[in-house]
Each structure stands twice: as C-alpha cells, then as structure tokens.
N, C-alpha and C positions, 0 to 999 in steps of 0.2 A: 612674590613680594606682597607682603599685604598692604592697605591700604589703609589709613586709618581717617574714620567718619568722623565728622566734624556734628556734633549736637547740636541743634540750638537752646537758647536759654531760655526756659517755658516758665511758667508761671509756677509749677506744679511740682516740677523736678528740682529740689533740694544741690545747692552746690555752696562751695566753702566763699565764707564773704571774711573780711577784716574791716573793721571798723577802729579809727584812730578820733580818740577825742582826748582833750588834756584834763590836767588832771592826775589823779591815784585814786583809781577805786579799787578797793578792796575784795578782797573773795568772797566777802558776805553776800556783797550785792550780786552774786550772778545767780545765788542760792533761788532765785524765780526762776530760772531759766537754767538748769545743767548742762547745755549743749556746749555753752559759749565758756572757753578758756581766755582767760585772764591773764597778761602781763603788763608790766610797768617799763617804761623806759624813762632811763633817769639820763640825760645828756649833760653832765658837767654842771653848766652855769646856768642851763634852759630850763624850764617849768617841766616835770613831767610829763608822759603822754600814756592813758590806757588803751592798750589794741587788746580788741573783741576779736577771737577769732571762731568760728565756728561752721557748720554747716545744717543751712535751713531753707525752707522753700521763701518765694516771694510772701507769703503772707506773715510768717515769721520774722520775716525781715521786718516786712511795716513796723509790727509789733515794737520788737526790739526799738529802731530808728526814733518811734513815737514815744517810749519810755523813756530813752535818752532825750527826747525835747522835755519831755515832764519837768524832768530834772533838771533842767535847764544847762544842760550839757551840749557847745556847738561841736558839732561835726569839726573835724581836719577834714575826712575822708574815710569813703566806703570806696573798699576795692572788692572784685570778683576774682577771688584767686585761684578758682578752678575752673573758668571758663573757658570753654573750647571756642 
C-alpha cells in the first residue's frame, strides 16, 4: 500500500489558487497574465462574481493580489485549491 506524502506549501512551488472578486472582467483583462482562466458567475438577482483561476508560485500571486487592488477590486476570497 503506498503512502501518499503530504507537501508543504513553499514559497517557490507553484500550486493552483482561485480568487473570487465581483464584478465581470472580461478576457481582455487576463491578456498580462495567460496563466489565469476566467469565469463569471452570474447568480440570478446577485451582482456578478469573477473567479481567477490559475496556477502560480507565491510571488505571482503577490502580483496578481496587488493588480487587483490597483484596480481597486476587493477580494471575496483566495482559496488554495491544490494544497496538500
């Protein structure tokens, strides 16, 4: 039976993050950055939401995070969705 190893989350090693901010941005806006895929969720009567999904190391991330405040786009939420 094998065992499966449990990684930590390093600064250096690239893993998939989602970030949820509202909002509709468009596919232009990812055209700096190719990594990160693009959707909208539209909820009925709710204000849209754009999730960022992608995979980058920590310092990409900054990046990213700090572009989105430029813009003055707040965070919902960054999740870590391949973290071990």
């Amino acid at each position: 039976m094998k065992k499966k190893v449990k990684q930590k989350l390093t600064l250096d090693r690239p893993v998939t993050y989602q970030i949820r901010v509202p909002g509709h941005l468009d596919e232009s806006w990812s055209e700096w950055d190719g990594e990160m895929m693009i959707a909208v969720e539209n909820g009925g009567d709710d204000p849209p939401v754009t999730i960022l999904t992608g995979t980058v190391d920590q310092a990409a991330l900054q990046g990213l995070l700090r572009r989105l405040y430029s813009l003055g786009l707040p965070l919902i939420s960054v999740e870590c969705v391949e973290c071990d």
